[in-house]
PDB file as gemmi writes it, atoms N, CA and C in Angstrom:
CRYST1    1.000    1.000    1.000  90.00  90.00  90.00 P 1                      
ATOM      1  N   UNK A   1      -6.086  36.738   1.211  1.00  0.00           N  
ATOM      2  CA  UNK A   1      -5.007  36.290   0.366  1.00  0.00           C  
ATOM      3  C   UNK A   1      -5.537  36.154  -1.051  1.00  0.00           C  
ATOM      4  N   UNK A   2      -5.900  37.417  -1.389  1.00  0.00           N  
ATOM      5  CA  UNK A   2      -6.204  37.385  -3.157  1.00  0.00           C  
ATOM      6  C   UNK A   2      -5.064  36.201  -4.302  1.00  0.00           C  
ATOM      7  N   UNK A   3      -6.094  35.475  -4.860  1.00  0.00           N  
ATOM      8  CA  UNK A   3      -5.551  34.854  -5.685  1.00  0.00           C  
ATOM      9  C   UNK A   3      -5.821  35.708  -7.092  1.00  0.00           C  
ATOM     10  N   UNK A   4      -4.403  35.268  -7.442  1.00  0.00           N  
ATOM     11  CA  UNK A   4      -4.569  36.297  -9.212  1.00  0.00           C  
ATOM     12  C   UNK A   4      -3.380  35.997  -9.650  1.00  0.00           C  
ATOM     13  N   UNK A   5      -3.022  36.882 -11.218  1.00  0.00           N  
ATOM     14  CA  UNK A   5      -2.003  36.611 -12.017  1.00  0.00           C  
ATOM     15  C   UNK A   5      -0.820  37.522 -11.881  1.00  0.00           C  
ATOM     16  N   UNK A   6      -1.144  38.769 -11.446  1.00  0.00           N  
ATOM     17  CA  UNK A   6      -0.503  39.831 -11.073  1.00  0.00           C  
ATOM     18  C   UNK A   6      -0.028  40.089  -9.643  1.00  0.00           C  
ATOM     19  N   UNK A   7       1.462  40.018  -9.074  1.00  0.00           N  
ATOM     20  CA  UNK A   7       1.980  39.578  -7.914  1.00  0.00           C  
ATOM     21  C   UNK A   7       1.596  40.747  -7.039  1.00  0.00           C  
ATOM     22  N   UNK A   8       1.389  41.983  -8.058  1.00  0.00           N  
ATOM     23  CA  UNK A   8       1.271  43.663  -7.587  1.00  0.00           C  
ATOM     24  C   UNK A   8       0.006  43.483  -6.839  1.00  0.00           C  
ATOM     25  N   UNK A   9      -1.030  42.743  -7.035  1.00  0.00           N  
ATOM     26  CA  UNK A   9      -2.473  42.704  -6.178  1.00  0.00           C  
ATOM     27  C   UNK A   9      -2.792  41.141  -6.102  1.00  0.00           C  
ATOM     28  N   UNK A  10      -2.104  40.783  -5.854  1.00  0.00           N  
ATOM     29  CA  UNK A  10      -2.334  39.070  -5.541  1.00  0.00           C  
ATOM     30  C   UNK A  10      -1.426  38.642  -4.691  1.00  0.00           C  
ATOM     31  N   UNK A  11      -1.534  37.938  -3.442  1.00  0.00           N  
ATOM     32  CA  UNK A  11      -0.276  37.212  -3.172  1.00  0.00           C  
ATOM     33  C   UNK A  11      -0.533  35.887  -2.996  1.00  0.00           C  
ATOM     34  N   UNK A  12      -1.253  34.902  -3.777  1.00  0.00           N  
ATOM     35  CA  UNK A  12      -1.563  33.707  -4.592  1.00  0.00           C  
ATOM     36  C   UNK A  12      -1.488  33.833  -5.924  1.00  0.00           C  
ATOM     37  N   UNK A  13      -0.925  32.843  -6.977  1.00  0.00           N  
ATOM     38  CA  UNK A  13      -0.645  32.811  -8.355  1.00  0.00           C  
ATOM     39  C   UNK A  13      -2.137  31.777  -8.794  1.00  0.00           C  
ATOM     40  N   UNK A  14      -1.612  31.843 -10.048  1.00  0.00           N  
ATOM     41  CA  UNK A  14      -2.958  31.061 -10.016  1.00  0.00           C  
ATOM     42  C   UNK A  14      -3.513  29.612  -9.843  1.00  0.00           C  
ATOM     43  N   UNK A  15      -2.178  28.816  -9.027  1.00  0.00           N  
ATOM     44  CA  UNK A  15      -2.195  27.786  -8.364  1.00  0.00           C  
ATOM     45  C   UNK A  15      -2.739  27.935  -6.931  1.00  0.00           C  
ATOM     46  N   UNK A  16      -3.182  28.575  -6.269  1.00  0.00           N  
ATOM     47  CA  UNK A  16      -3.317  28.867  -4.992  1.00  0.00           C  
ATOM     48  C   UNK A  16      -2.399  28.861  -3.897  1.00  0.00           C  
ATOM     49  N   UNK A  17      -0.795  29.026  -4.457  1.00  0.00           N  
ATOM     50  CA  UNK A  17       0.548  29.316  -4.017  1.00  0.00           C  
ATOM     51  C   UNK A  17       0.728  30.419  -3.702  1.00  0.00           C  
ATOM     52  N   UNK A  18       1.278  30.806  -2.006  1.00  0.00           N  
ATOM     53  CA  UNK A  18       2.149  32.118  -1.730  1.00  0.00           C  
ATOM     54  C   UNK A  18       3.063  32.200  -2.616  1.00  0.00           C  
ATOM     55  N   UNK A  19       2.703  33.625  -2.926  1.00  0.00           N  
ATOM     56  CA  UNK A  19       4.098  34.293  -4.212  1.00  0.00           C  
ATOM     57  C   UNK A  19       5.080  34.058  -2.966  1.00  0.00           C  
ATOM     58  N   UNK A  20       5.443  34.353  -1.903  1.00  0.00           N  
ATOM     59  CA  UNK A  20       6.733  34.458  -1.068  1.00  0.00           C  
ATOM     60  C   UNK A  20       6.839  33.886  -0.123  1.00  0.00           C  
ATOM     61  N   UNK A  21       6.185  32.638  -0.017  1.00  0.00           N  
ATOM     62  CA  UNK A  21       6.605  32.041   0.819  1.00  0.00           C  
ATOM     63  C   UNK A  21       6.255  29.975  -0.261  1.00  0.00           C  
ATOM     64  N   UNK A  22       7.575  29.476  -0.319  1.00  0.00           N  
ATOM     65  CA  UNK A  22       7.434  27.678  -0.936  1.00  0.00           C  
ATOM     66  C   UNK A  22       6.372  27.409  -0.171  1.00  0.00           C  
ATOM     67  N   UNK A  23       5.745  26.837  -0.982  1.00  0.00           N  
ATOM     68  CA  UNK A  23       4.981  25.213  -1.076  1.00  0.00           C  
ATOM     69  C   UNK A  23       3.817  25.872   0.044  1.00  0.00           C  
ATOM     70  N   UNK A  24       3.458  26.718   0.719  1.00  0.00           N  
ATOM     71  CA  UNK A  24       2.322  27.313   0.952  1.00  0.00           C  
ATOM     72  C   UNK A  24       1.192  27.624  -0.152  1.00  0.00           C  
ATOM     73  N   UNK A  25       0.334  26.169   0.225  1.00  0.00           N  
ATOM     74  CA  UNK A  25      -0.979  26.753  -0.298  1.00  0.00           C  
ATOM     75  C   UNK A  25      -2.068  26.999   0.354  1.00  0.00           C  
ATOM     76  N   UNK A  26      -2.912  27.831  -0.379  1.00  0.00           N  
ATOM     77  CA  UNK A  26      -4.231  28.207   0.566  1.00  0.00           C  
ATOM     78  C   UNK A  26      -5.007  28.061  -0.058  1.00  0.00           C  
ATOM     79  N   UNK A  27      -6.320  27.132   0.324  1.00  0.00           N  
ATOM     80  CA  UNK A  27      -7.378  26.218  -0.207  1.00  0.00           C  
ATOM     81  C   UNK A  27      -8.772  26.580   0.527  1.00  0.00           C  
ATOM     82  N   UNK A  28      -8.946  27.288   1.023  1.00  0.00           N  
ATOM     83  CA  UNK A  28     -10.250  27.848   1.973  1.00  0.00           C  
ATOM     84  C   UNK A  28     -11.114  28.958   1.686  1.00  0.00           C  
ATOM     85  N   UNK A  29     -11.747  29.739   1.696  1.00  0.00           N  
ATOM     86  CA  UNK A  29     -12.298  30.824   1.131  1.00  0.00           C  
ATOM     87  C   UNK A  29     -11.349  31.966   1.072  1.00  0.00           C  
ATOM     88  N   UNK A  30     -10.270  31.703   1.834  1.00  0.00           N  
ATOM     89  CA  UNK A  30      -9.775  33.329   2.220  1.00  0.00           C  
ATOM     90  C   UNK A  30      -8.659  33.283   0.359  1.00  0.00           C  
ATOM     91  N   UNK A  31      -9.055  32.404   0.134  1.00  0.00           N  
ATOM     92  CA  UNK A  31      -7.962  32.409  -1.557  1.00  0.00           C  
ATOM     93  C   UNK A  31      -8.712  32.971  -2.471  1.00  0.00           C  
ATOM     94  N   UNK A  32     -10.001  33.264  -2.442  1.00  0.00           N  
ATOM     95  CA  UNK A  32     -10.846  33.429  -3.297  1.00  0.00           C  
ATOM     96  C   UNK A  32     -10.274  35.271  -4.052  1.00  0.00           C  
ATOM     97  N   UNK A  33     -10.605  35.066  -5.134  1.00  0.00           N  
ATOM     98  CA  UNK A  33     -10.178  36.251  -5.974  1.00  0.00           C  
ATOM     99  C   UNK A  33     -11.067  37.549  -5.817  1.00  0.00           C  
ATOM    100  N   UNK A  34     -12.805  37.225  -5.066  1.00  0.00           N  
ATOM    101  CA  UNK A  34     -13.516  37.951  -4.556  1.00  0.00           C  
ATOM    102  C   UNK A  34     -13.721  37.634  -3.469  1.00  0.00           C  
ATOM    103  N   UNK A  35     -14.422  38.375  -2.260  1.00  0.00           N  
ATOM    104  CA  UNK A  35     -15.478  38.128  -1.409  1.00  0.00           C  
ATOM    105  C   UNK A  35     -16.901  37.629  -1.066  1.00  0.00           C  
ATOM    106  N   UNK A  36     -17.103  37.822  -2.077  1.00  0.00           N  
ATOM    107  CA  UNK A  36     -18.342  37.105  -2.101  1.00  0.00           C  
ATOM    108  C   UNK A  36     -19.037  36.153  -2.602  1.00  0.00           C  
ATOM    109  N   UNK A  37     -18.492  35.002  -3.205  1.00  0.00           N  
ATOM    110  CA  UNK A  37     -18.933  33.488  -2.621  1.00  0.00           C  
ATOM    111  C   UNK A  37     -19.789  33.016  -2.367  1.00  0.00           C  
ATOM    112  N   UNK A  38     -21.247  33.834  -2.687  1.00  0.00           N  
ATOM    113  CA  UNK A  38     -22.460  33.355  -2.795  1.00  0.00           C  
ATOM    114  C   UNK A  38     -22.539  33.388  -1.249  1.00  0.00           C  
ATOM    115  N   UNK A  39     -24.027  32.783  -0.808  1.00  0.00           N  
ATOM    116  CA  UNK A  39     -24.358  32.803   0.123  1.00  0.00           C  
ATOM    117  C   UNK A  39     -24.241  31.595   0.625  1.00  0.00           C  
ATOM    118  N   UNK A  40     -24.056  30.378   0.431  1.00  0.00           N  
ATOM    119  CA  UNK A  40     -23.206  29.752   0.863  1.00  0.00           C  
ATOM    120  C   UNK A  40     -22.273  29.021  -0.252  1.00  0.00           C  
ATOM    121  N   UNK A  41     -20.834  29.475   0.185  1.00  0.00           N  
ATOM    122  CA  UNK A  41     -19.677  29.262  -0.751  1.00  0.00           C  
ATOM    123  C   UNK A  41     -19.194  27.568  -0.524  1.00  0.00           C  
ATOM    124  N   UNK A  42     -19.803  26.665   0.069  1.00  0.00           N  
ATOM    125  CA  UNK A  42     -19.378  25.370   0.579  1.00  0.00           C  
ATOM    126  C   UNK A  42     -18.529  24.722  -1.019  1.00  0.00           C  
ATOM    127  N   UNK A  43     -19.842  24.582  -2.010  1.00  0.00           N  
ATOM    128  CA  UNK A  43     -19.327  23.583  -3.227  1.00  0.00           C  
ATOM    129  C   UNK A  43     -18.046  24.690  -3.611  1.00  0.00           C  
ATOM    130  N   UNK A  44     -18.078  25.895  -3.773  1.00  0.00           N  
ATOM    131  CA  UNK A  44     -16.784  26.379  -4.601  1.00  0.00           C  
ATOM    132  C   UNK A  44     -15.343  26.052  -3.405  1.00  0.00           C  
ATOM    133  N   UNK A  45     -15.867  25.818  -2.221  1.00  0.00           N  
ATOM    134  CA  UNK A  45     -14.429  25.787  -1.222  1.00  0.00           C  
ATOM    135  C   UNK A  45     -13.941  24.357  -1.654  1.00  0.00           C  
ATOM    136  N   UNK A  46     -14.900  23.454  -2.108  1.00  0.00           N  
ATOM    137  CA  UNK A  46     -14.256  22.243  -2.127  1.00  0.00           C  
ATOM    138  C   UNK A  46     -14.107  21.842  -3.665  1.00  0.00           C  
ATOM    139  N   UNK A  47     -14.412  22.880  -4.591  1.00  0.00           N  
ATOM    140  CA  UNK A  47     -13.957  23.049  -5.780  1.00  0.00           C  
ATOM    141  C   UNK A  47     -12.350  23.055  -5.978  1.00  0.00           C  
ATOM    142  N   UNK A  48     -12.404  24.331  -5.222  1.00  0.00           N  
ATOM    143  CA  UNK A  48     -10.801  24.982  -4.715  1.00  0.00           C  
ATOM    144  C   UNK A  48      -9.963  24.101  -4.294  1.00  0.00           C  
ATOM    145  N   UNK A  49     -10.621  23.331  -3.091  1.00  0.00           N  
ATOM    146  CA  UNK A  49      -9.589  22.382  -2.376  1.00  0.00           C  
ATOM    147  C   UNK A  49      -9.104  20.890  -3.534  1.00  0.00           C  
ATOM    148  N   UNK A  50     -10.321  20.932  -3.968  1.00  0.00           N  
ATOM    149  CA  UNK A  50      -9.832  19.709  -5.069  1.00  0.00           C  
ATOM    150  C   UNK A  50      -8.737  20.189  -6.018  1.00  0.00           C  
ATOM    151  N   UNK A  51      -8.935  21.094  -6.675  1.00  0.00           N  
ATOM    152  CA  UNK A  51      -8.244  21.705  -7.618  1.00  0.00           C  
ATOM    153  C   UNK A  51      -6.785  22.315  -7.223  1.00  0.00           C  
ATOM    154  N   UNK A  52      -6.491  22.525  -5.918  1.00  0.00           N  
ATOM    155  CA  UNK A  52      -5.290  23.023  -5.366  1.00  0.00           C  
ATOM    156  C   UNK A  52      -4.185  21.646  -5.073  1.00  0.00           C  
ATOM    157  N   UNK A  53      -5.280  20.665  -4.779  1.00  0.00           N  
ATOM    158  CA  UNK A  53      -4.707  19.365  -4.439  1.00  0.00           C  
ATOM    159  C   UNK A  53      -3.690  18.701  -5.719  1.00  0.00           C  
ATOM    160  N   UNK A  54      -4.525  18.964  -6.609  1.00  0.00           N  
ATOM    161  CA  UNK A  54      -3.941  18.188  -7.733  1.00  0.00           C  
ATOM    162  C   UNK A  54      -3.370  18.919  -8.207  1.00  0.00           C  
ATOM    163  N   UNK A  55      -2.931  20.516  -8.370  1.00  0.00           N  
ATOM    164  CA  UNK A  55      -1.785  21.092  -8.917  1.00  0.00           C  
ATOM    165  C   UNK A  55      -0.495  20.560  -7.499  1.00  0.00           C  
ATOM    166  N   UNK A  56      -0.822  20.752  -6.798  1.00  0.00           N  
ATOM    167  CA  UNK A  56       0.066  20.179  -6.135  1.00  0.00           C  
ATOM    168  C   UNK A  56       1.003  19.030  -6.181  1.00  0.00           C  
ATOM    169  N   UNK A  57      -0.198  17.942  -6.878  1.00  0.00           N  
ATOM    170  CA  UNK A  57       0.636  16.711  -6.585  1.00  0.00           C  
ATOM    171  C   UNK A  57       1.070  17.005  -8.441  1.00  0.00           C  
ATOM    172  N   UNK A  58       0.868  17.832  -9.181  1.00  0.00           N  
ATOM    173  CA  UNK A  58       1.217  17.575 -10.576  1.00  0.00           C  
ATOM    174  C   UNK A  58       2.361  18.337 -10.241  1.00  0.00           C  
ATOM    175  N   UNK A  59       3.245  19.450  -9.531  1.00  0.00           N  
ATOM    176  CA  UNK A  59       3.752  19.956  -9.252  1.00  0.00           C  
ATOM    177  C   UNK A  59       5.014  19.673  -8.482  1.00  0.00           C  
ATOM    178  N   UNK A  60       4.813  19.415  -7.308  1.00  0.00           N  
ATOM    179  CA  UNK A  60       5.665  18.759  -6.843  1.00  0.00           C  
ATOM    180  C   UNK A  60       6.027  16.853  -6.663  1.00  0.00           C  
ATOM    181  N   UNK A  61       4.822  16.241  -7.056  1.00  0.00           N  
ATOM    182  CA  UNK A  61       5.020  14.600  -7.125  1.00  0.00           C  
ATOM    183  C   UNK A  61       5.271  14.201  -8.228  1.00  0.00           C  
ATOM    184  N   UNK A  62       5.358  14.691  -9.372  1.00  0.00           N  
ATOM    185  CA  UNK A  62       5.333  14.661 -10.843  1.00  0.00           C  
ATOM    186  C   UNK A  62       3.584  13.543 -11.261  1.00  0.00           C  
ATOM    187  N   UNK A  63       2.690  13.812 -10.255  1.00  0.00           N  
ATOM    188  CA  UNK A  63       1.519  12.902 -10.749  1.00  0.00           C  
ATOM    189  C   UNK A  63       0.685  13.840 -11.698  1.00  0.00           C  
ATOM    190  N   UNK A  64      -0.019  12.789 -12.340  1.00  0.00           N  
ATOM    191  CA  UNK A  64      -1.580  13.021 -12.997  1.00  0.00           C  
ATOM    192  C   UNK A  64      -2.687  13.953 -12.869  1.00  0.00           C  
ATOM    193  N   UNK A  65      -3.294  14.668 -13.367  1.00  0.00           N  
ATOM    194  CA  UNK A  65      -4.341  15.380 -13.055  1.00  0.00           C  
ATOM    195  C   UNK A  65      -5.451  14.284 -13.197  1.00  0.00           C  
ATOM    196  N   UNK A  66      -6.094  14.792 -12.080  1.00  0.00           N  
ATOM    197  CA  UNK A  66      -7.825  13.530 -12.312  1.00  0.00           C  
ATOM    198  C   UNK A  66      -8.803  14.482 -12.167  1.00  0.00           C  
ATOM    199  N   UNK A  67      -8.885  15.362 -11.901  1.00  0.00           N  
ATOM    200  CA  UNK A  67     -10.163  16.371 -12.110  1.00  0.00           C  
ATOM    201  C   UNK A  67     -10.633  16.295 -13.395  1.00  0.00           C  
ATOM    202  N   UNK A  68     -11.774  15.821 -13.598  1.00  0.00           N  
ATOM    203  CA  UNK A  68     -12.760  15.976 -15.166  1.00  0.00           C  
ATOM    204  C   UNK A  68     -12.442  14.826 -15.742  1.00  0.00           C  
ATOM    205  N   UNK A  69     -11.198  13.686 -15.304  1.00  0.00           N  
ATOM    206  CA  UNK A  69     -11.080  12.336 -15.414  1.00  0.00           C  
ATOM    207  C   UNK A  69     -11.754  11.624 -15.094  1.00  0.00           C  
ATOM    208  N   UNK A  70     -12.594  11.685 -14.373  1.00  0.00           N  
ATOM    209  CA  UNK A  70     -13.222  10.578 -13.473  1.00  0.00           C  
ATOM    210  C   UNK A  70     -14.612  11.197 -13.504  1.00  0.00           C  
ATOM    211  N   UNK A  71     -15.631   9.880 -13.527  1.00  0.00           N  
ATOM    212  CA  UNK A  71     -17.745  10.390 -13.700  1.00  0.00           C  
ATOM    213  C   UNK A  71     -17.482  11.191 -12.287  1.00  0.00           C  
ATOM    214  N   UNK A  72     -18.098  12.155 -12.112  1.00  0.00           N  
ATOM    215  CA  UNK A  72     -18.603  12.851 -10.937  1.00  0.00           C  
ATOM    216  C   UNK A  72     -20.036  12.078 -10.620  1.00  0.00           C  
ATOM    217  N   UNK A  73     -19.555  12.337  -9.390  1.00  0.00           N  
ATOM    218  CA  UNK A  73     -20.668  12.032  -8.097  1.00  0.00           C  
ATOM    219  C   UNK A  73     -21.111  12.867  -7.360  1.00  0.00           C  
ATOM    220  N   UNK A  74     -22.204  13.798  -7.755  1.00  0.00           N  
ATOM    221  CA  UNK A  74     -22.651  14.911  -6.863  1.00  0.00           C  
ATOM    222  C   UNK A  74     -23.881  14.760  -5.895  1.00  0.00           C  
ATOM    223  N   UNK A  75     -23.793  13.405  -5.446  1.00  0.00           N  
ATOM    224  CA  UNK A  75     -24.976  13.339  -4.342  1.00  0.00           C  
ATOM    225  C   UNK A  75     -25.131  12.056  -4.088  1.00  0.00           C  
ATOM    226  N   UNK A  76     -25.288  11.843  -2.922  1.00  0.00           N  
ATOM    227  CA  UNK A  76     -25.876  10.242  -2.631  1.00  0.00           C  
ATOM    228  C   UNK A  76     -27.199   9.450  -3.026  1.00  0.00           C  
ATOM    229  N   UNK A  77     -27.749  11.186  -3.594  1.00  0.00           N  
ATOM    230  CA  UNK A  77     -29.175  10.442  -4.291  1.00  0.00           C  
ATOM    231  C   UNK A  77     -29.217  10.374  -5.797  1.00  0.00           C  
ATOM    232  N   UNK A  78     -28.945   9.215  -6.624  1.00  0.00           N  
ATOM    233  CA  UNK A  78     -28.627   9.226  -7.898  1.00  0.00           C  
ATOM    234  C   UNK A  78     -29.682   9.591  -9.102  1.00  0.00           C  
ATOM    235  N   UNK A  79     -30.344  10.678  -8.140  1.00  0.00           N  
ATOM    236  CA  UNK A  79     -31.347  10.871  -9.364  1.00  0.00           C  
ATOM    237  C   UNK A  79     -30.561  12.580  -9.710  1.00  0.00           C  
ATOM    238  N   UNK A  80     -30.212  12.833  -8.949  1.00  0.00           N  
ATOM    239  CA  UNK A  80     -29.724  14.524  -8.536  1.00  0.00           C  
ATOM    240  C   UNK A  80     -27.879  14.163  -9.607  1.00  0.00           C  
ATOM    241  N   UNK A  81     -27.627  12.413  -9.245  1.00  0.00           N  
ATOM    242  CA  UNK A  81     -25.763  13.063 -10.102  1.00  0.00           C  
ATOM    243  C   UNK A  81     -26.511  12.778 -11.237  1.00  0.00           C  
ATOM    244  N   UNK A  82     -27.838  11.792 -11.946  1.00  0.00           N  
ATOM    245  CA  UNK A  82     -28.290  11.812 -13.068  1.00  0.00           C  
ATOM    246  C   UNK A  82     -28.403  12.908 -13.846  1.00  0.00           C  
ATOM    247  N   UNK A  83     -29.374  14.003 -13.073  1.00  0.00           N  
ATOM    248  CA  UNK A  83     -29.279  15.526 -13.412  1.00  0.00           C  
ATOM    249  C   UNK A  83     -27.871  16.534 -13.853  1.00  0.00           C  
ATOM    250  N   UNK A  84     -26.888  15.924 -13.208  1.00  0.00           N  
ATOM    251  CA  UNK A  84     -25.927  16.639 -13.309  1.00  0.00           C  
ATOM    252  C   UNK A  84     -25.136  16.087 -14.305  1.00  0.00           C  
ATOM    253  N   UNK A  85     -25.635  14.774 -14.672  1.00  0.00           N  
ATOM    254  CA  UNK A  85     -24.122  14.024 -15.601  1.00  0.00           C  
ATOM    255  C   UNK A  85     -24.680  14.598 -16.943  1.00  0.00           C  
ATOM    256  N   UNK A  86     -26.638  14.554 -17.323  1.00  0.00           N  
ATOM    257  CA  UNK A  86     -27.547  14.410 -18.269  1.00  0.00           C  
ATOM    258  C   UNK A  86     -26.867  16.486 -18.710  1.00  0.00           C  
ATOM    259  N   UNK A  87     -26.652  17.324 -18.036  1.00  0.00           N  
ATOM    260  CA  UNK A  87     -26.236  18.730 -18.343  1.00  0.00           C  
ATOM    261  C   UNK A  87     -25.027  18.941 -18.702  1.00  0.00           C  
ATOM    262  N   UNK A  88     -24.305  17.738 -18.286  1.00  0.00           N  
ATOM    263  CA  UNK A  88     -22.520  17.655 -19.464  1.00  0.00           C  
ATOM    264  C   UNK A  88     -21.706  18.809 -18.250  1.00  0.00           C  
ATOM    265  N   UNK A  89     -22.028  18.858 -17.280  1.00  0.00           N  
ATOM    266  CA  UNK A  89     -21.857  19.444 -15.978  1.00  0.00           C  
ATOM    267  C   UNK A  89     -20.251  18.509 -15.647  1.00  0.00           C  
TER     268      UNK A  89                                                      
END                                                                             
């Protein structure tokens, strides 16, 4: 289920919405605009899933976006989200 801008080779927009079918979204690897996803695609699936979530609720709940709102937390070991906050990541 190619995600893209063009309905002619995509049938995800660039919300991760079926062009033809409501309120179907797809949040898993199979949305991805390529195949290949690194060797393991885990952080971009839950990139996706975050990011599909909140067009959603900006979409149909009339809520807030919080992605890039809120300090990220990328690990339970705080020397590793130190690394990541210190790169403007």
């Amino acid at each position: 289920m190619r995600m893209g801008s063009d309905p002619a080779d995509s049938m995800l927009d660039a919300n991760a919405e079926a062009r033809f079918v409501d309120r179907l979204f797809i949040s898993s690897n199979s949305a991805l605009a390529n195949g290949l996803g690194g060797p393991n695609p885990t952080l971009t699936s839950q990139a996706l899933a975050t990011r599909t979530a909140e067009k959603i609720v900006e979409k149909y709940f009339d809520g807030e976006p919080w992605v890039g709102a809120e300090t990220p937390v990328s690990s339970i070991d705080d020397k590793v989200t130190q690394a990541v906050l210190d790169r403007g990541l």
